[in-house]
C-alpha positions in Angstrom: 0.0 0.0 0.0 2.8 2.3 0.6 4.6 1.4 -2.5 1.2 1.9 -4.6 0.9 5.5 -2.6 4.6 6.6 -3.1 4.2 5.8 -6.9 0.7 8.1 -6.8 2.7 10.9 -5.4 5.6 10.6 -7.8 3.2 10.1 -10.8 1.5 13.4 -10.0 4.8 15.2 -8.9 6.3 14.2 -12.6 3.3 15.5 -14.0 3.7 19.1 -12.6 7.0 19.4 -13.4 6.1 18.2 -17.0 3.4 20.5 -17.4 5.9 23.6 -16.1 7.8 22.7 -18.1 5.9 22.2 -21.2 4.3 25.9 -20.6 7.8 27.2 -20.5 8.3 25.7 -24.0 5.3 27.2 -25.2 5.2 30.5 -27.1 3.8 33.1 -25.3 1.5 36.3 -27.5 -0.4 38.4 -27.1 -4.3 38.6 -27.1 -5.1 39.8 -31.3 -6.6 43.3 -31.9 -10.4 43.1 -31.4 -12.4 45.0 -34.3 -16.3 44.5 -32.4 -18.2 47.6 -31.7 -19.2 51.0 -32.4 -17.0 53.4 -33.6 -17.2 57.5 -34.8 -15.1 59.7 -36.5 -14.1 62.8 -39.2 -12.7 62.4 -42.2 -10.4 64.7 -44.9 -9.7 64.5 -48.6 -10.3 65.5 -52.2 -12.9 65.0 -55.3 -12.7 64.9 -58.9 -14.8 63.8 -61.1 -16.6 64.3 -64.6 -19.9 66.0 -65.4 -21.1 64.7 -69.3 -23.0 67.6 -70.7 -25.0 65.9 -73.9 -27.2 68.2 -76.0 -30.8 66.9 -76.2 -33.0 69.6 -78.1 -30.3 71.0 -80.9 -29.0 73.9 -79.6 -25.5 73.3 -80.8 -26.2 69.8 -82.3 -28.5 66.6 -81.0 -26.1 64.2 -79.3 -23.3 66.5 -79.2 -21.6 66.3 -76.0 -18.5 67.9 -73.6 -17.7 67.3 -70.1 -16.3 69.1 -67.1 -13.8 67.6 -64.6 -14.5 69.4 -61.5 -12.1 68.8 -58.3 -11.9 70.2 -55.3 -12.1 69.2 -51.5 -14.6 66.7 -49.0 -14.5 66.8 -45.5 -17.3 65.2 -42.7 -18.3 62.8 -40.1 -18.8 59.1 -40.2 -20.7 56.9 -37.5 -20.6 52.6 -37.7 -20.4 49.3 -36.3 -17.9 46.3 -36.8 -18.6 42.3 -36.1 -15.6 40.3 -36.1 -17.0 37.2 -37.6 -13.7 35.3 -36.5 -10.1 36.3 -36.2 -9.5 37.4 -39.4 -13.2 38.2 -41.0 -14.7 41.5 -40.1 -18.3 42.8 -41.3 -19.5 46.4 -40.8 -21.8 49.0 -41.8 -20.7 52.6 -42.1 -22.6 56.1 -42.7 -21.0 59.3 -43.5 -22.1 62.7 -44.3 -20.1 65.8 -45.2 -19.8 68.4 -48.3 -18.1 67.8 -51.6 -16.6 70.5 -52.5 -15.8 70.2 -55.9 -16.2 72.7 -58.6 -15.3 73.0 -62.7 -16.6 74.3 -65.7 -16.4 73.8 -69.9 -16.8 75.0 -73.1 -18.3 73.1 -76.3 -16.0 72.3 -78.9 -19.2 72.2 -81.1 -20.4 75.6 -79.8 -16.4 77.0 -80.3 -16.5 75.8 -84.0 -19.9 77.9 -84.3 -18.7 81.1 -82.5 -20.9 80.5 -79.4 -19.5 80.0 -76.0 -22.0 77.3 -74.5 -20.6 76.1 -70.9 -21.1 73.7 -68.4 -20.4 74.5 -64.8 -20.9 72.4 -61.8 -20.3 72.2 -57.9 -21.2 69.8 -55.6 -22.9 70.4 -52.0 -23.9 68.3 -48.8 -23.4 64.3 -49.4 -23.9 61.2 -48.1 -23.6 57.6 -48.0 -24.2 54.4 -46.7 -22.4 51.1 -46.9 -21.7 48.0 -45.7 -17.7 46.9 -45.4 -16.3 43.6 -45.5 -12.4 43.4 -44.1 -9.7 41.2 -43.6 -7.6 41.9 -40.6 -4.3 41.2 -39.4 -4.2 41.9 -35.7 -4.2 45.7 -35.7 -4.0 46.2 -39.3 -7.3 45.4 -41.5 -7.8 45.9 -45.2 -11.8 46.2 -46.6 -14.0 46.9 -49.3 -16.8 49.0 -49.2 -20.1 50.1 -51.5 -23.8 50.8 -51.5 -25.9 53.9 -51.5 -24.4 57.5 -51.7 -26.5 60.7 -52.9 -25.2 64.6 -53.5 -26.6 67.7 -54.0 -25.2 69.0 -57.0 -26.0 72.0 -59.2 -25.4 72.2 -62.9 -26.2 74.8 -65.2 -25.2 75.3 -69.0 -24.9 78.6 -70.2 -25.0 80.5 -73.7 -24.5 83.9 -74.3 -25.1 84.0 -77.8 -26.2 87.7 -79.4 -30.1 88.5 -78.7 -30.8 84.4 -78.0 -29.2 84.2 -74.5 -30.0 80.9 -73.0 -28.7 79.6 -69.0 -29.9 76.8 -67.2 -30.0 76.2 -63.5 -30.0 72.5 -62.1 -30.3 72.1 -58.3 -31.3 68.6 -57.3 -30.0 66.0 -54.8 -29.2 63.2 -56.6 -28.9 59.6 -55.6 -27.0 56.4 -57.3 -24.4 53.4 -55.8 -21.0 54.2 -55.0 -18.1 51.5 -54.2 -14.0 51.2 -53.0 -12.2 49.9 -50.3 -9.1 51.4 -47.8 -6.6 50.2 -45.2 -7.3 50.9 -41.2 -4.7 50.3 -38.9 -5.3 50.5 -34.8 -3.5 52.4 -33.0 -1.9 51.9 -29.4 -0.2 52.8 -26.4 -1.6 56.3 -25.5 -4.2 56.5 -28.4 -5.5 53.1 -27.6 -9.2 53.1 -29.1 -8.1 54.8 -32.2 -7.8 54.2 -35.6 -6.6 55.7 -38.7 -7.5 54.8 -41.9 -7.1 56.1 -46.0 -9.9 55.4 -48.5 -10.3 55.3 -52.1 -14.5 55.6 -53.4 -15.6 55.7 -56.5 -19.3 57.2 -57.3 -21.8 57.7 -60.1 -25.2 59.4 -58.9 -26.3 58.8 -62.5 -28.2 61.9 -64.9 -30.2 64.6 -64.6 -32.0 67.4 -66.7 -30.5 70.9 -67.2 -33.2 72.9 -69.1 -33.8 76.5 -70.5 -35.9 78.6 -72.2 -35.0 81.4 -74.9 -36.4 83.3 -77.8 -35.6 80.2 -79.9 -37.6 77.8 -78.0 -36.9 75.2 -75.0 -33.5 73.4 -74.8 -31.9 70.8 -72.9 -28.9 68.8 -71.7 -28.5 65.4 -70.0 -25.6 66.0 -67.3 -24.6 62.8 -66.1 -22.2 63.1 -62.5 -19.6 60.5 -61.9 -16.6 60.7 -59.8 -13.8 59.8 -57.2 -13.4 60.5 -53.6 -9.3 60.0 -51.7 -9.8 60.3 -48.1 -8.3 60.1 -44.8 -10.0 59.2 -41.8 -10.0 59.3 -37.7 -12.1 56.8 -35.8 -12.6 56.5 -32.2 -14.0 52.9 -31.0 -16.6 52.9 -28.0 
């Protein structure tokens, strides 16, 4: 009976020493970045884009067509949520809201060729979007993509000075349509634990609308379709 006990103590002594010494052995990290939750922040960049100006009523030609490449700057706020499906998949869904600030103007090559000056200006206003995001993260670092619903208030007119026939348009509408793109985020730490910076690349269309005026000569119109990109940089918070 002593023998059998001995050997139950020994057994059990080997086996802590083992196990010390197998944890030892074993690599120790540390705990991965954790994506869940709520998050808020502002974000900074630039626009360009085009504007596609195409005659519809034969002013200066049915089907004729020039396009403006405003640019300028965008600038908001952005609220949204994160799930970490598992260590590496993350799902999300992000809104923002801000201004596009873009702005540009130009002249018909038709309407050049026929000594008239007929010119499309545009510049963008509030704008919005909402998106769901779909990332891949390594620890602290996560790389997504991103697209759904965005909309714009953006004014267009077309204008014509032509002798005795002036003609101007005057487009203000909010307009909707789908915009897509993806960016980096990388958490930071130490002091600015909770934080995250990120750069993002969006591309939009918010599709065509109507420009229309009214002269001597009769009515006239111009399909302006909008269609453009969005570079910016971002500052979350996580709560």
């Amino acid at each position: 009976m002593r023998r059998i006990a001995f050997l139950c103590i020994a057994a059990v002594f080997c086996a802590d020493i083992s196990a010390a010494y197998c944890a030892d052995l074993s690599p120790s990290y540390a705990p991965r970045y954790n994506w869940n939750g709520f998050y808020a922040g502002l974000h900074l960049g630039g626009a360009w884009g085009q504007n596609k100006a195409v005659d519809t009523a034969n002013w200066n030609g049915t089907g004729s067509e020039f396009t403006a490449n405003p640019n300028g700057f965008v600038g908001g706020a952005q609220i949204g949520y994160n799930w970490q499906a598992d260590e590496a998949l993350v799902l999300g869904l992000e809104a923002d809201i801000g201004y596009l600030g873009f702005n540009g103007s130009a002249t018909s090559p038709l309407a050049v060729a026929q000594g008239t000056g007929t010119t499309i200006s545009s510049e963008g206003g509030l704008y919005g979007s909402i998106r769901p995001r779909i990332g891949f993260a390594w620890d602290r670092a996560m790389i997504y993509g991103t697209g759904g619903l965005i909309f714009a208030n953006v004014r267009s007119q077309v204008v014509d000075n032509l002798a005795a026939v002036p003609i101007a348009t005057n487009r203000t509408t909010t307009q909707t349509g789908w915009t897509a793109g993806g960016g980096v985020e990388v958490a930071l730490s130490g002091s600015m634990s909770g934080w995250s910076v990120r750069g993002e690349y969006l591309y939009f269309d918010l599709g065509s609308e109507t420009a229309t005026g009214v002269n001597a000569l009769g009515t006239f119109t111009w399909d302006v379709r909008t269609t453009g990109s969005i570079g910016r940089f971002g500052l979350n918070r996580r709560f």
